[in-house]
VMD Tcl script that draws the C-alpha trace (Angstrom):
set ca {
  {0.00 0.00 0.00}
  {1.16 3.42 -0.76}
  {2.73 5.13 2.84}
  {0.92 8.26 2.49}
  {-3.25 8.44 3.15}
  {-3.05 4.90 5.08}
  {-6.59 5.37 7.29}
  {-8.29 3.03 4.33}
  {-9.77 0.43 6.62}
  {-11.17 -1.93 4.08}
  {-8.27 -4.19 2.49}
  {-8.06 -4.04 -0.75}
  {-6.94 -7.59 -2.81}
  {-6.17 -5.92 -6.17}
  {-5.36 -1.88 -6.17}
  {-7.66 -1.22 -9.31}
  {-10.75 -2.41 -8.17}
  {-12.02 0.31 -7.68}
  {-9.95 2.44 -10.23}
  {-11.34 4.11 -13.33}
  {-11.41 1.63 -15.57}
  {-8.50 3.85 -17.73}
  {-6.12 2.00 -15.56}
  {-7.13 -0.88 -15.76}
  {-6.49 -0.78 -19.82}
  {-2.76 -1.64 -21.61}
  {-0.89 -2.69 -18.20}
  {0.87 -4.81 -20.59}
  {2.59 -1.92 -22.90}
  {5.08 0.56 -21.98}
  {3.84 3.57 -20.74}
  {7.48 5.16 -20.82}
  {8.42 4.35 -24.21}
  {11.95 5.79 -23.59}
  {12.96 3.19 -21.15}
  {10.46 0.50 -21.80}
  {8.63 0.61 -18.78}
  {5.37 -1.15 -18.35}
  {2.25 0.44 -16.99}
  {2.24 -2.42 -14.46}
  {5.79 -2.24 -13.18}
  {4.87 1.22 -12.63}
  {1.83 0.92 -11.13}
  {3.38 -2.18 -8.85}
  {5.94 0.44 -7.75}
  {3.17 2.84 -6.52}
  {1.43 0.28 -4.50}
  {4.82 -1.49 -3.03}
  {4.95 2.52 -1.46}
  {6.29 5.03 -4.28}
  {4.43 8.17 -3.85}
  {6.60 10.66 -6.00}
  {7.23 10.58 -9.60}
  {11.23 10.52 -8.03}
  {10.54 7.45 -6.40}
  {9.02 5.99 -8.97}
  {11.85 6.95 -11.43}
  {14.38 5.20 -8.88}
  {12.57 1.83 -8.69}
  {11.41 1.89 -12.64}
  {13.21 4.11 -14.55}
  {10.52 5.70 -15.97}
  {10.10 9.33 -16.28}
  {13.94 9.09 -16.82}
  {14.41 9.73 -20.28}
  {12.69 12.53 -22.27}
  {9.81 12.75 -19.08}
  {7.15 12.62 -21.14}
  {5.55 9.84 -19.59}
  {6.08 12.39 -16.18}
  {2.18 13.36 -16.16}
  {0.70 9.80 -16.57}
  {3.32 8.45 -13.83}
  {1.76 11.56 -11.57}
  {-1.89 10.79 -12.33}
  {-1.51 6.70 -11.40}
  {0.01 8.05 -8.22}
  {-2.78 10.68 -7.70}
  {-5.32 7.74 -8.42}
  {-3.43 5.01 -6.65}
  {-2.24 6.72 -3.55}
  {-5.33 8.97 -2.90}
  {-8.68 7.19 -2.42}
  {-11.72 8.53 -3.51}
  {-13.38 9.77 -0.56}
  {-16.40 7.75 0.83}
  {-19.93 9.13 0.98}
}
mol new
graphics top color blue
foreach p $ca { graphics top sphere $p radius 0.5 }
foreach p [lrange $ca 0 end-1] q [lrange $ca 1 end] { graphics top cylinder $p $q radius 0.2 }
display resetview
């Protein structure tokens, strides 16, 4: 689970259940072409407790080349790390 925003109470078996379905799509292609990262690795990196596009970069390498994968890496954190809140 991500370190940051940890008062979720309800366990949660696969991190994009409850995820726009957006990322749930092509986890199997790069999303940093530069470095040939996969959407999964990087998503995998944000749930094993990456919360910065830095941190990210130093367990993935993505974001390291050109960056322009830099605002997708930021929105999977945004969607990952901060649950929606609950009505």
């Amino acid at each position: 689970m991500c370190k940051k925003k940890q008062e979720l109470t309800i366990p949660v078996t696969n991190p994009l259940d409850k995820r726009p379905p957006i990322l749930k799509k092509n986890l199997d292609r790069n999303l940093c072409v530069c470095n040939e990262v996969l959407k999964m690795d990087i998503i995998n990196a944000i749930v094993n407790g990456a919360t910065t596009v830095e941190e990210v970069k130093e367990q993935t390498y993505a974001t390291d080349g050109n960056g322009c994968c830099t605002q997708q890496v930021e929105r999977l954190i945004e969607c990952l790390c901060w649950p929606e809140t609950q009505e």
